[in-house]
C-alpha positions in Angstrom: 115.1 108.0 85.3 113.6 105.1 83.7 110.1 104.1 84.6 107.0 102.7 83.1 104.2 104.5 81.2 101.9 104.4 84.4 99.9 107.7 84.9 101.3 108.5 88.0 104.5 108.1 86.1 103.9 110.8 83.8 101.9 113.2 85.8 105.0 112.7 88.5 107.2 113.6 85.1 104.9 117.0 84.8 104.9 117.9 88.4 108.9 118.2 88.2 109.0 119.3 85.1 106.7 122.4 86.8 108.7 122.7 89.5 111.7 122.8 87.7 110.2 125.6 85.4 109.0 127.4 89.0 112.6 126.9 90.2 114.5 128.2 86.6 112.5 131.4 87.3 113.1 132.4 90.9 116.8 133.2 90.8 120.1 132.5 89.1 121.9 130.3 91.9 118.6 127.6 91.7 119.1 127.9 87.8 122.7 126.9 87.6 121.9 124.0 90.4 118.8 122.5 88.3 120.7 123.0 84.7 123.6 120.7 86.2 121.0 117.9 87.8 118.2 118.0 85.5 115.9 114.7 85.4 114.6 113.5 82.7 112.2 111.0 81.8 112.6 108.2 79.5 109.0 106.3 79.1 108.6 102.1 78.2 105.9 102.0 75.5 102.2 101.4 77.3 101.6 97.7 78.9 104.5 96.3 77.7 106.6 95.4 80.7 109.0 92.9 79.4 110.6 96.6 77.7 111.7 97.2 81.6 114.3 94.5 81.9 115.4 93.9 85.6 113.2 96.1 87.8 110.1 94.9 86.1 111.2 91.1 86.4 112.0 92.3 90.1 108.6 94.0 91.0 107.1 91.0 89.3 108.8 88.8 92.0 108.4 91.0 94.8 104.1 91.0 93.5 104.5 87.3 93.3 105.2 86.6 96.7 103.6 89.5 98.5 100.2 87.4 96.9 101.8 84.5 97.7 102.1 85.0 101.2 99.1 87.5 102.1 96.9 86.0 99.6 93.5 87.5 100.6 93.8 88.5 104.3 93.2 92.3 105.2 96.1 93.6 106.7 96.4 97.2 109.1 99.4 99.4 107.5 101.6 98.5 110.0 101.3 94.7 109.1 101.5 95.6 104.9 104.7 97.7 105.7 106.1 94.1 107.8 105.2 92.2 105.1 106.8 94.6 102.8 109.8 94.6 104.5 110.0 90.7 104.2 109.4 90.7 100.7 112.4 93.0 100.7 114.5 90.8 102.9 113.7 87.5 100.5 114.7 89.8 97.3 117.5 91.0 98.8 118.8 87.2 100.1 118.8 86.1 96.8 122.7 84.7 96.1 124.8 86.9 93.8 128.2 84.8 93.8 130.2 82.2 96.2 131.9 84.1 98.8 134.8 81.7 98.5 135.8 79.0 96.1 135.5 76.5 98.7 133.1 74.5 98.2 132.4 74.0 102.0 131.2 77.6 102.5 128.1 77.8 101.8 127.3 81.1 102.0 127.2 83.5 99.1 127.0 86.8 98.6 123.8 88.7 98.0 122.4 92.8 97.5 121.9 92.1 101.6 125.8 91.7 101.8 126.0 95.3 99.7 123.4 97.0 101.4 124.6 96.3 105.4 127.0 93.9 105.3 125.0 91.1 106.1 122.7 88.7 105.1 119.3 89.9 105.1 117.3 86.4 106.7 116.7 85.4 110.4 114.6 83.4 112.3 111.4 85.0 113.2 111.4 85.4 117.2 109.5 83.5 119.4 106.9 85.8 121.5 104.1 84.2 124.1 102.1 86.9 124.4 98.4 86.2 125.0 96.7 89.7 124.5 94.3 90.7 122.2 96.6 92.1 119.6 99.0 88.4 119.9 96.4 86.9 117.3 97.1 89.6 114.7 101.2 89.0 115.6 100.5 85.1 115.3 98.8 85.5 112.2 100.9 87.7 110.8 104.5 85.3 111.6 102.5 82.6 110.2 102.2 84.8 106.9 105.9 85.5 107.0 106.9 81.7 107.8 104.2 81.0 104.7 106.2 83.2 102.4 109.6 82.3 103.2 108.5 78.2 103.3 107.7 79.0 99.3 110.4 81.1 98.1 
């Protein structure tokens, strides 16, 4: 597992390692089980990023337009874990390859068309509601229309 030199990193890297050590000495069966899927940890140097290649160039992007589209507005957990999940959904729209040579298709395949099948990206729904918690939905679908307007 490759990861970043973030403290939670390596005191996630100690907790297995201790569990591992906790499961090595119950019994024989766990033994043979954790020798044959062991984990181990191979650390970037310290604030040095561009060592992590894609995933740090993609949780760069995915920090770019979370910003980009919640800038400074205070969101429940519910609307963080939407927001999330549209970040996601841009990432994963991102074209891999034509699916055809034609040059009349315009679609092309993407990690959406690997994951389900699909691409990723639909219109938001359109929702008249005129309670008190429409507001937080109206603001929230503005954010989501503001983040997919820049990508």
């Amino acid at each position: 597992m490759y990861c970043d030199n973030a403290t939670n990193f390596v005191g996630a890297s100690r907790e297995l390692r201790e569990l591992q050590e906790r499961f090595l000495a119950s019994h024989k069966a766990v033994e043979e089980y954790a020798a044959s899927c062991s984990v181990q940890f191979s650390f970037i140097p310290p604030r040095a990023p561009h060592f992590g290649g894609l995933w740090e160039a993609a949780v760069k992007q995915a920090k770019f337009l979370l910003l980009r589209a919640v800038g400074k507005v205070l969101l429940t957990q519910e609307e963080m874990v939407t927001m999330l999940a549209e970040v996601e959904a841009v990432l994963n729209s991102r074209p891999i390859a034509p699916l055809s040579p034609d040059p009349n298709d315009v679609e092309a395949l993407t990690p959406g068309h690997l994951l389900v099948g699909a691409g990723l990206r639909s219109l938001p729904p359109e929702y008249d509601v005129e309670d008190s918690d429409s507001k937080r939905w109206q603001m929230l679908s503005g954010l989501k229309q503001r983040q997919i307007v820049v990508n």
